[in-house]
GUMARMI-582921 format. One line per 8 residues: number of its first residue (from 0); their letters; for each residue x, z, y of N, C-alpha, C, CB. Coordinates in nm, 2 decimals. Each point is the difference from the previous one (the first is absolute). Glycine has a CB too. Layout:
NUM> A> X/Z/Y/X/Z/Y/X/Z/Y/X/Z/Y; ...
//
This chain:
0> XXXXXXXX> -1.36/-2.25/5.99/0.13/0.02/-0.06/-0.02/0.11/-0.11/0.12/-0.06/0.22; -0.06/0.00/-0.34/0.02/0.11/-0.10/0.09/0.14/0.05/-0.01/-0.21/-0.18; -0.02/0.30/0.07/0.11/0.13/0.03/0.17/-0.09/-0.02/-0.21/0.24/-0.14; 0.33/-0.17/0.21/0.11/-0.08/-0.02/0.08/0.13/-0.06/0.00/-0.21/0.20; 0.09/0.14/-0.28/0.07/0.12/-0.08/0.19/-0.03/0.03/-0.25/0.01/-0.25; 0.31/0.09/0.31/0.14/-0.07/0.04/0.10/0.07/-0.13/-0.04/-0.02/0.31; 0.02/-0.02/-0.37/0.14/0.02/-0.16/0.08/0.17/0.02/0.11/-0.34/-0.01; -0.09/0.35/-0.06/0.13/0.12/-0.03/0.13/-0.09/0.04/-0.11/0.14/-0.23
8> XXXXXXXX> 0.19/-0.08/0.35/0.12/-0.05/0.01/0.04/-0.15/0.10/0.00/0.13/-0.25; -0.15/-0.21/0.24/0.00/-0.10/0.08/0.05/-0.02/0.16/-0.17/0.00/-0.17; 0.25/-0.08/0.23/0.05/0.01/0.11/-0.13/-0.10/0.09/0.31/0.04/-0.09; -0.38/0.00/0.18/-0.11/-0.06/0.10/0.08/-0.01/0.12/-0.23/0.11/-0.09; 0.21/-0.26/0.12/0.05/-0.08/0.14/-0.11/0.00/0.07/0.17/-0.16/-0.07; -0.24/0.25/0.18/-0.11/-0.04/0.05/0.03/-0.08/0.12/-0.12/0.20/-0.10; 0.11/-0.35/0.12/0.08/-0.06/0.09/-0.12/-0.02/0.10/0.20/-0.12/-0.17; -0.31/0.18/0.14/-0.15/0.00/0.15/-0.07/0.05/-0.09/-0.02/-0.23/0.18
16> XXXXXXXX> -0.08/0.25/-0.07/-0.09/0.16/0.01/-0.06/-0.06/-0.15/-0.09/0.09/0.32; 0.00/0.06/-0.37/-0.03/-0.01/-0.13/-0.16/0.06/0.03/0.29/0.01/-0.14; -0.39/-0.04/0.10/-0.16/0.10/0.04/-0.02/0.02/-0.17/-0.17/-0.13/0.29; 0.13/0.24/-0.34/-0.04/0.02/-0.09/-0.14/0.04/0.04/0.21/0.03/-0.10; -0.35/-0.12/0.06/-0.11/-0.02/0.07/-0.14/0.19/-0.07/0.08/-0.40/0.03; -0.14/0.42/0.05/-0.11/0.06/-0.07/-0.07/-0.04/-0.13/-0.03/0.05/0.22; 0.12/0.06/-0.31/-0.09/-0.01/-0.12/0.10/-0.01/-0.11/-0.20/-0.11/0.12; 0.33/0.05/-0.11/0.14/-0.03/-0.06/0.12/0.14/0.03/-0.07/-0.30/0.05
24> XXXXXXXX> 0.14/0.31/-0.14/0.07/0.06/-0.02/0.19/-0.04/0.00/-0.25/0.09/-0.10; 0.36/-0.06/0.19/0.08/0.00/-0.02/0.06/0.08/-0.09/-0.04/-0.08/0.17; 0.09/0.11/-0.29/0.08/0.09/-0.09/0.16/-0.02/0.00/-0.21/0.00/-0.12; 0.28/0.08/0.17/0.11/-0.05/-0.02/0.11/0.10/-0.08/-0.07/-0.15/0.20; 0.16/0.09/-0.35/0.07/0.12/-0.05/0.09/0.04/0.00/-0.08/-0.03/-0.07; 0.13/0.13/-0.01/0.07/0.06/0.05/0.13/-0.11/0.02/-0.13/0.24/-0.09; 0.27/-0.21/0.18/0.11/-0.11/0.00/0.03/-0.09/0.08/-0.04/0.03/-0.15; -0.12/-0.09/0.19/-0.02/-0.12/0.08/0.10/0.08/0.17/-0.31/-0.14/-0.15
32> XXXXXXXX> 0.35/-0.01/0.18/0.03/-0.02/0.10/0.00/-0.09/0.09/0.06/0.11/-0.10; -0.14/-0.08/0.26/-0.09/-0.10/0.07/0.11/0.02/0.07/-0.27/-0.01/-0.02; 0.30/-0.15/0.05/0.11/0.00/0.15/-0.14/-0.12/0.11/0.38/0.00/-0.15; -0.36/0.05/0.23/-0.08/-0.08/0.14/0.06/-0.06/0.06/-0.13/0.11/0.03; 0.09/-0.20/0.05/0.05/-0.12/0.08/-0.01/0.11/0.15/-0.13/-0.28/-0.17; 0.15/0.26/0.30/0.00/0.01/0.11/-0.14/-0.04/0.00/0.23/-0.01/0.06; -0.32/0.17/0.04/-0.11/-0.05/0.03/-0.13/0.03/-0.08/0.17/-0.14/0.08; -0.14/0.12/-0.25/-0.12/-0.03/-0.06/-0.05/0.16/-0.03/0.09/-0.27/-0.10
40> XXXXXXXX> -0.22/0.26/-0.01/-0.07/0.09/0.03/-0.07/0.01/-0.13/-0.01/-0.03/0.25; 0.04/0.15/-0.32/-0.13/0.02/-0.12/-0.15/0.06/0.02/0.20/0.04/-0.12; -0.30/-0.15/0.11/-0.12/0.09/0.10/-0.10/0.00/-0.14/0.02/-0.09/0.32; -0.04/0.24/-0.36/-0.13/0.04/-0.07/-0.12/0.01/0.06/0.13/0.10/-0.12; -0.24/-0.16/0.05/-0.05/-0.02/0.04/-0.14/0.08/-0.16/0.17/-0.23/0.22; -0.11/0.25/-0.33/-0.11/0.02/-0.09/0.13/0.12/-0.07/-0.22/-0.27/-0.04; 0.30/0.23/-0.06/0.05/0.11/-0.05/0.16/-0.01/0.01/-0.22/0.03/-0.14; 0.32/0.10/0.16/0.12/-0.02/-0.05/0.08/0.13/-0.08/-0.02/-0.18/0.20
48> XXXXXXXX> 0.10/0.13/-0.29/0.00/0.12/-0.11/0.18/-0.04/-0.03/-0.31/0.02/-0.15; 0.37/0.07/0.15/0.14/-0.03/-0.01/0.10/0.12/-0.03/-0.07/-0.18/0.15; 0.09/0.17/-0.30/0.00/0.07/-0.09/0.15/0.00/-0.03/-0.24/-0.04/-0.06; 0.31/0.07/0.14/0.16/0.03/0.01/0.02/0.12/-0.08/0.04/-0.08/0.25; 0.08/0.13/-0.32/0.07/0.15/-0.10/0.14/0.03/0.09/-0.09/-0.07/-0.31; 0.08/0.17/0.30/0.11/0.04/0.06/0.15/-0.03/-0.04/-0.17/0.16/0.05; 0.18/-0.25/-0.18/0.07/-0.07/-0.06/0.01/-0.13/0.04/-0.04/0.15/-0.14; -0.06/-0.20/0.16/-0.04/-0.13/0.05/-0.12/-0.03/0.10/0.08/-0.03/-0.21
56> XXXXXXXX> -0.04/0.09/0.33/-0.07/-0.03/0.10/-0.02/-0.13/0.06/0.07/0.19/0.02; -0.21/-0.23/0.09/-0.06/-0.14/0.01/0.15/-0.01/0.13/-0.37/-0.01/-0.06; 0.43/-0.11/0.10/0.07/0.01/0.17/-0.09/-0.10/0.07/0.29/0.03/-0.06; -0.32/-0.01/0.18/-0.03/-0.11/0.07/0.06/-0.03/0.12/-0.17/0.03/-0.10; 0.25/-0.09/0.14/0.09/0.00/0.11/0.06/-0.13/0.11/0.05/0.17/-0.19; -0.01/-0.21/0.26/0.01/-0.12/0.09/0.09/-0.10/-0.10/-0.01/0.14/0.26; 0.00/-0.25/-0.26/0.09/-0.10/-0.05/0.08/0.01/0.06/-0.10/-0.13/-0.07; 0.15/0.11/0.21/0.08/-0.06/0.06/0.01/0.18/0.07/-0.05/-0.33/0.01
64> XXXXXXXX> 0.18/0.40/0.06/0.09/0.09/-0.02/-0.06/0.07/0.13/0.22/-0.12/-0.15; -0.17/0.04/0.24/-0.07/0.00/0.15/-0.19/0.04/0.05/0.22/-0.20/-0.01; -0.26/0.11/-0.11/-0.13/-0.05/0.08/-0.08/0.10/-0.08/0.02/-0.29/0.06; -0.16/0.29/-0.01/-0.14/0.11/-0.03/-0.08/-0.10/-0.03/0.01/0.21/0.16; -0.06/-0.14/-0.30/-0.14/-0.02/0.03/-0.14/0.06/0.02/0.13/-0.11/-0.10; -0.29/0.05/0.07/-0.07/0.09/0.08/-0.04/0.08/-0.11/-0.08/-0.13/0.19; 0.12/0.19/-0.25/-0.05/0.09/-0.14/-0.12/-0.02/-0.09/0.08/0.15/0.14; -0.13/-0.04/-0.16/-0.10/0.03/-0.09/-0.13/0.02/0.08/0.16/0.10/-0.18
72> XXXXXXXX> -0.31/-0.19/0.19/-0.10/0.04/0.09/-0.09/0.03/-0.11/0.05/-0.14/0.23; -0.13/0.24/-0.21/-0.13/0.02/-0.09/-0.12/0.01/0.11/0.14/0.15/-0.21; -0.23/-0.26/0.17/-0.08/-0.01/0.05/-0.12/0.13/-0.01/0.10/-0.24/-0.02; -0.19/0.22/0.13/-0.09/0.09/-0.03/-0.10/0.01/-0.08/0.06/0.02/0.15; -0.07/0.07/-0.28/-0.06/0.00/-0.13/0.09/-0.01/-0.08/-0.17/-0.08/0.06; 0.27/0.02/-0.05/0.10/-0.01/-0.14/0.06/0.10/-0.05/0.05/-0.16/0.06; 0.02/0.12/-0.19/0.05/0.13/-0.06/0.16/-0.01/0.00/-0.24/0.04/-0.16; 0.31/0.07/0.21/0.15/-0.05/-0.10/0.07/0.10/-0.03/0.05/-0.20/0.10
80> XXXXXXXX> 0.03/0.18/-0.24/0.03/0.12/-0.04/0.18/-0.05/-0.01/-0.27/0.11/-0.15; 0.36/0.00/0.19/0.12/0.00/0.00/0.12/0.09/-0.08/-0.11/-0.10/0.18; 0.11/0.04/-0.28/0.12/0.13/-0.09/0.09/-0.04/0.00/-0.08/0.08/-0.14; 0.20/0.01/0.21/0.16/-0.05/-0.06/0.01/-0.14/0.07/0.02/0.12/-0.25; -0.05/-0.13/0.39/0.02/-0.11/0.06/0.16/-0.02/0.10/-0.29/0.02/-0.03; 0.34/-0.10/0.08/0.07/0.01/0.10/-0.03/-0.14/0.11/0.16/0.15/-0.17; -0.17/-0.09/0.27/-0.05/-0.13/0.10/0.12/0.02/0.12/-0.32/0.00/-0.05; 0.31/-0.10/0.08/0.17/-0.01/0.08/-0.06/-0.14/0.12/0.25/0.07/-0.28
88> XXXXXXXX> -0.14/-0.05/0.38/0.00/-0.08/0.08/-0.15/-0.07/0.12/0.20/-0.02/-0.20; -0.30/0.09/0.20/-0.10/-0.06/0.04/-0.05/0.04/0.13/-0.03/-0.03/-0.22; -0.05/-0.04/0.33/-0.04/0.07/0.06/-0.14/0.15/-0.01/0.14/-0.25/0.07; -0.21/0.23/-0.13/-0.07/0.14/-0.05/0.00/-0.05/-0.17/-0.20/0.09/0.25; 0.30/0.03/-0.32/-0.02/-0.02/-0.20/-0.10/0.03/-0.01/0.18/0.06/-0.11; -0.29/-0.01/0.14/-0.14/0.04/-0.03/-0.09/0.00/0.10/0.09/0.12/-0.16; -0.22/-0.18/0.14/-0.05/-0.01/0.13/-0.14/-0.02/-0.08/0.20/-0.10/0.21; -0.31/0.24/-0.19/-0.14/0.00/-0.05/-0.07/0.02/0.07/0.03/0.05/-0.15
96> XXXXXXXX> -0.19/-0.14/0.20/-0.05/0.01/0.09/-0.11/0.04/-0.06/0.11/-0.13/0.15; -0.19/0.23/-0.12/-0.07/0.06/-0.13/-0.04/-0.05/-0.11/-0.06/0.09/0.14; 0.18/-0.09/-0.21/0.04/0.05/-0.08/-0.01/0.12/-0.15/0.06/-0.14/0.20; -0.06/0.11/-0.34/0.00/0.06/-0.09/0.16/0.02/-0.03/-0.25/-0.06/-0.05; 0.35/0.14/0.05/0.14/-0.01/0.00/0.04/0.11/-0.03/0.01/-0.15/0.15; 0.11/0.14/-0.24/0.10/0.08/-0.09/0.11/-0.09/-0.01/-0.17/0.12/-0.13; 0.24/-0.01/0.19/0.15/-0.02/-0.04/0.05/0.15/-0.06/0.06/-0.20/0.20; 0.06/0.16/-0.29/0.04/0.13/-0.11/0.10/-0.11/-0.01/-0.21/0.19/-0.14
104> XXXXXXXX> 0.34/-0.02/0.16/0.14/-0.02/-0.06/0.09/-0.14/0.05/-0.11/0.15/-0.22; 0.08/-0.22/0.33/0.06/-0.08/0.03/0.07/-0.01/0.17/-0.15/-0.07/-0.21; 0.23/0.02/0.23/0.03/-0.01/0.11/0.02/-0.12/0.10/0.06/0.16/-0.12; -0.04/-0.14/0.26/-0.04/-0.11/0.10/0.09/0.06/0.14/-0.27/-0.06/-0.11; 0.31/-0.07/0.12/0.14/0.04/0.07/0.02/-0.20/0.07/0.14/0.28/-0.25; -0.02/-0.26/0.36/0.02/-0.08/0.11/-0.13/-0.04/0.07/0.19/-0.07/-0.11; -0.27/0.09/0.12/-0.14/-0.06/0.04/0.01/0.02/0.16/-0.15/0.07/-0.23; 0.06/-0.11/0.29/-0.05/0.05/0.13/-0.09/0.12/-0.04/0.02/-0.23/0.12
112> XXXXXXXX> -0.14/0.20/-0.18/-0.08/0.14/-0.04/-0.01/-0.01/-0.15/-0.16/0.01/0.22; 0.20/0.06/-0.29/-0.01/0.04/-0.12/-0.17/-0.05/-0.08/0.19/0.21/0.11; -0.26/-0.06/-0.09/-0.11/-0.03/-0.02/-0.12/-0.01/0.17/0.09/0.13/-0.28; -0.20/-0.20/0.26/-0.05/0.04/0.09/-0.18/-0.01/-0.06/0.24/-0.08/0.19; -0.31/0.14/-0.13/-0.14/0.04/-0.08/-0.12/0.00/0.12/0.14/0.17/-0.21; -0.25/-0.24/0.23/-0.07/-0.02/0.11/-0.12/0.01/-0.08/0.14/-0.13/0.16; -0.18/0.26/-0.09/-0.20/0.04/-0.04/0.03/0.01/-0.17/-0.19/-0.20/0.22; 0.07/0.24/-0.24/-0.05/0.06/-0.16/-0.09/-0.10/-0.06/0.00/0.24/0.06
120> XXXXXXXX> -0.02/-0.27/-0.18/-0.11/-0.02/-0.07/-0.02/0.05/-0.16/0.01/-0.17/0.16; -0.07/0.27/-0.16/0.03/0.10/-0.09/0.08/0.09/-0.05/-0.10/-0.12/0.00; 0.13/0.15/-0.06/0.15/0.06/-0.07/0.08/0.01/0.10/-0.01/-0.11/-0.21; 0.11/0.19/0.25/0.11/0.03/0.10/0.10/-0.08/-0.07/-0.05/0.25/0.10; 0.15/-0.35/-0.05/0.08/-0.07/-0.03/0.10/0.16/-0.05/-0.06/-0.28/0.17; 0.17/0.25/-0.28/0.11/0.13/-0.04/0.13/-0.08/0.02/-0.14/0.16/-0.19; 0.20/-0.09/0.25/0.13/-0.01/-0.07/0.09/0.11/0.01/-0.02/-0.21/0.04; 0.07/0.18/-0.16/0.03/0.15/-0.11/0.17/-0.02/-0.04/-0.29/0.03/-0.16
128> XXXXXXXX> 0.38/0.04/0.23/0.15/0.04/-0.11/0.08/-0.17/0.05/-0.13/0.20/-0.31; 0.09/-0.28/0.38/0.10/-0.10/0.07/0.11/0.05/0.09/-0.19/-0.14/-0.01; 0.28/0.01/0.04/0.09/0.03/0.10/0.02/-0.12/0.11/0.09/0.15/-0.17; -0.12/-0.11/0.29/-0.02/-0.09/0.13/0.18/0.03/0.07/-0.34/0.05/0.05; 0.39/-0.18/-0.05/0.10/0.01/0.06/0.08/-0.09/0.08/-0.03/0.13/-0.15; 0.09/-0.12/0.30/0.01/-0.16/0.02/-0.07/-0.06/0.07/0.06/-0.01/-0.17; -0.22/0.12/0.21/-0.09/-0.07/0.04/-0.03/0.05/0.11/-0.06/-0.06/-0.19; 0.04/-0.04/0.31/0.00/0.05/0.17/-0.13/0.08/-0.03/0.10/-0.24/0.18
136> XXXXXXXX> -0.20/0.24/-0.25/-0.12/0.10/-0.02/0.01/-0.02/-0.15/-0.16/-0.03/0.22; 0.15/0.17/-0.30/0.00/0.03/-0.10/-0.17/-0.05/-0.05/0.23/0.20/0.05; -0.29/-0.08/-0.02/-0.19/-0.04/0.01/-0.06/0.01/0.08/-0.03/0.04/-0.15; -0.12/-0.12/0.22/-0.03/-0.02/0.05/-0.14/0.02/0.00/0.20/-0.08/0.00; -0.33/0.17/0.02/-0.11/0.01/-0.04/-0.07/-0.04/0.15/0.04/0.19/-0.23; -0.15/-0.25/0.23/-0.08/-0.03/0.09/-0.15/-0.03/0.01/0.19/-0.05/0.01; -0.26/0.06/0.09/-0.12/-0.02/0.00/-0.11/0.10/-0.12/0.13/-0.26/0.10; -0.10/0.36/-0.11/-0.07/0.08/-0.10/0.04/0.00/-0.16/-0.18/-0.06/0.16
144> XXXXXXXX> 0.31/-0.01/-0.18/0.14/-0.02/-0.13/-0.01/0.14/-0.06/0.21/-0.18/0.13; -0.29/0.27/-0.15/0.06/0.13/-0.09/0.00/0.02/-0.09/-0.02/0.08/0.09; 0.19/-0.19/-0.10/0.08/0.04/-0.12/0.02/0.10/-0.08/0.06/-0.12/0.09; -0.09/0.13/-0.21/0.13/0.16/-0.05/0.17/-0.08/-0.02/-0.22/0.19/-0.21; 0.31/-0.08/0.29/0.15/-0.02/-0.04/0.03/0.11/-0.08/0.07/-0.12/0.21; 0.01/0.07/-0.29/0.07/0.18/-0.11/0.08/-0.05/-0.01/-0.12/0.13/-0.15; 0.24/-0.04/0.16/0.09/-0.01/-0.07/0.10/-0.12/-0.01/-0.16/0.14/-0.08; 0.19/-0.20/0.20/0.06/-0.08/0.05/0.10/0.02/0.10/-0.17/-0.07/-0.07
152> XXXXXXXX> 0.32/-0.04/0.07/0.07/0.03/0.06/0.03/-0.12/0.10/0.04/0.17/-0.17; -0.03/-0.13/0.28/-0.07/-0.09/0.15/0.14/0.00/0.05/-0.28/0.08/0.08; 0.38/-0.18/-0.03/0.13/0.03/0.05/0.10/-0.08/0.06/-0.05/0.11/-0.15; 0.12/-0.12/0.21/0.12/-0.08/0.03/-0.07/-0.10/0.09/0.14/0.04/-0.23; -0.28/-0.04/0.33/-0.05/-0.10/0.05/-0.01/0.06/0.16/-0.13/-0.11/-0.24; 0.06/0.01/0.34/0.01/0.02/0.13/-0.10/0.16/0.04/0.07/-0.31/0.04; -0.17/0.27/-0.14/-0.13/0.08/0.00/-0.03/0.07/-0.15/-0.10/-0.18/0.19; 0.03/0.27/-0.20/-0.07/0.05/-0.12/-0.10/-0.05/-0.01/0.08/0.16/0.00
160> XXXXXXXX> -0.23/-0.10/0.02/-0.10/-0.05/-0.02/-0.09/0.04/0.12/0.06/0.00/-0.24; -0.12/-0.14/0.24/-0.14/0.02/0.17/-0.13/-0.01/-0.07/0.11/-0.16/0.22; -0.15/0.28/-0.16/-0.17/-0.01/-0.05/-0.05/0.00/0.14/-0.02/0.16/-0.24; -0.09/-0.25/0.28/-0.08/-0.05/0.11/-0.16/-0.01/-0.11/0.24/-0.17/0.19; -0.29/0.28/-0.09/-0.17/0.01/-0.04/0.00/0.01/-0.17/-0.09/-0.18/0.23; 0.16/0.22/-0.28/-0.03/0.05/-0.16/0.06/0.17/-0.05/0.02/-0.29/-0.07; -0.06/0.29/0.03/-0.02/0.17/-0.08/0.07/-0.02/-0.14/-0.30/0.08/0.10; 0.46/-0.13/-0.12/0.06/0.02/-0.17/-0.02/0.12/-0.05/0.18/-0.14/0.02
168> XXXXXXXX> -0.17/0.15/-0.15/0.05/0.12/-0.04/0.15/0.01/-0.06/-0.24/0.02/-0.03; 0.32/0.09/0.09/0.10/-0.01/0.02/0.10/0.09/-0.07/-0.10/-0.09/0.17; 0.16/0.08/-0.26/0.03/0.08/-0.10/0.16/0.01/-0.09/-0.26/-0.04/0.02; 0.36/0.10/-0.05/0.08/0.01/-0.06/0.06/-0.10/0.04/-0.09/0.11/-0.15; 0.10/-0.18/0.29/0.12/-0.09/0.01/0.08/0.00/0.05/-0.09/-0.08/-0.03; 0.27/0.02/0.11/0.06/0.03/0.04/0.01/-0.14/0.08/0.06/0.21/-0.14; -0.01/-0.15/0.28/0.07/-0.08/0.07/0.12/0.02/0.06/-0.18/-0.05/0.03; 0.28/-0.08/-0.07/0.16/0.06/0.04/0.05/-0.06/0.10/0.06/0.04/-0.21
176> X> 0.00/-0.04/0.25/0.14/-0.12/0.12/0.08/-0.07/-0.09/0.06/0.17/0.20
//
């Protein structure tokens, strides 16, 4: 598979799972808006880059009002970068299994788990100045996950954040009721 490029402004029906394979790049700009089917699943597998402005942020969110889907998976090795995102409705909006991962300035909210982050492979996954809300677990680090968090606001969910067997670094963030 070539690199895929999703337009400025473009509305994406992802109606079943989508693999962006090793070696290809997802790009997506700023505007776009992904609605999902019940169920389905964005799984990286080589690159993802999604290039939202705080003017025109990326949405990705459930088609249908009720239903979840399974989020964002980054395979292990992959890369994905997240600006000015909003991810809505899913069961985990982010889910990196060692993982290369950045998120900045976006937010994630109704989920079951927000973000969730299992083991390292190189680089500490970041996420920097988002807002988790809505979500029965805000974040979620595991299996040796030491993330850096900054500067983030974690809130309005059943839980804050579970760290099991990892060491984040933990910094300038808040957690509210």
């Amino acid at each position: 598979m070539e690199d895929l490029v999703w337009d400025e402004d473009a509305v994406i029906n992802l109606s079943e799972n989508l693999t962006i394979p090793f070696g290809s790049t997802l790009v997506i700009e700023e505007g776009v808006t992904v609605e999902c089917d019940e169920g389905v699943q964005l799984r990286i597998e080589g690159g993802l880059q999604i290039l939202g402005t705080e003017q025109k942020p990326v949405h990705f969110a459930s088609y249908y009002e009720s239903a979840k889907w399974n989020g964002i998976y980054i395979a292990p090795g992959a890369a994905a970068s997240f600006e000015h995102t909003q991810i809505a409705d899913a069961r985990i909006g982010v889910f990196g299994v060692k993982a290369n991962v950045e998120i900045y300035s976006s937010t994630i909210n109704n989920c079951f788990i927000g973000a969730c982050f299992y083991g390292m492979n190189g680089e500490p996954p970041l996420v920097s100045s988002s807002i988790f809300s809505n979500n029965a677990w805000g974040v979620v680090t595991l299996n040796g996950a030491d993330i850096v968090l900054q500067n983030n606001i974690i809130m309005l969910g059943q839980k804050g954040v579970l760290i099991d067997a990892s060491s984040p670094l933990f910094f300038g963030n808040e957690i509210k009721k």
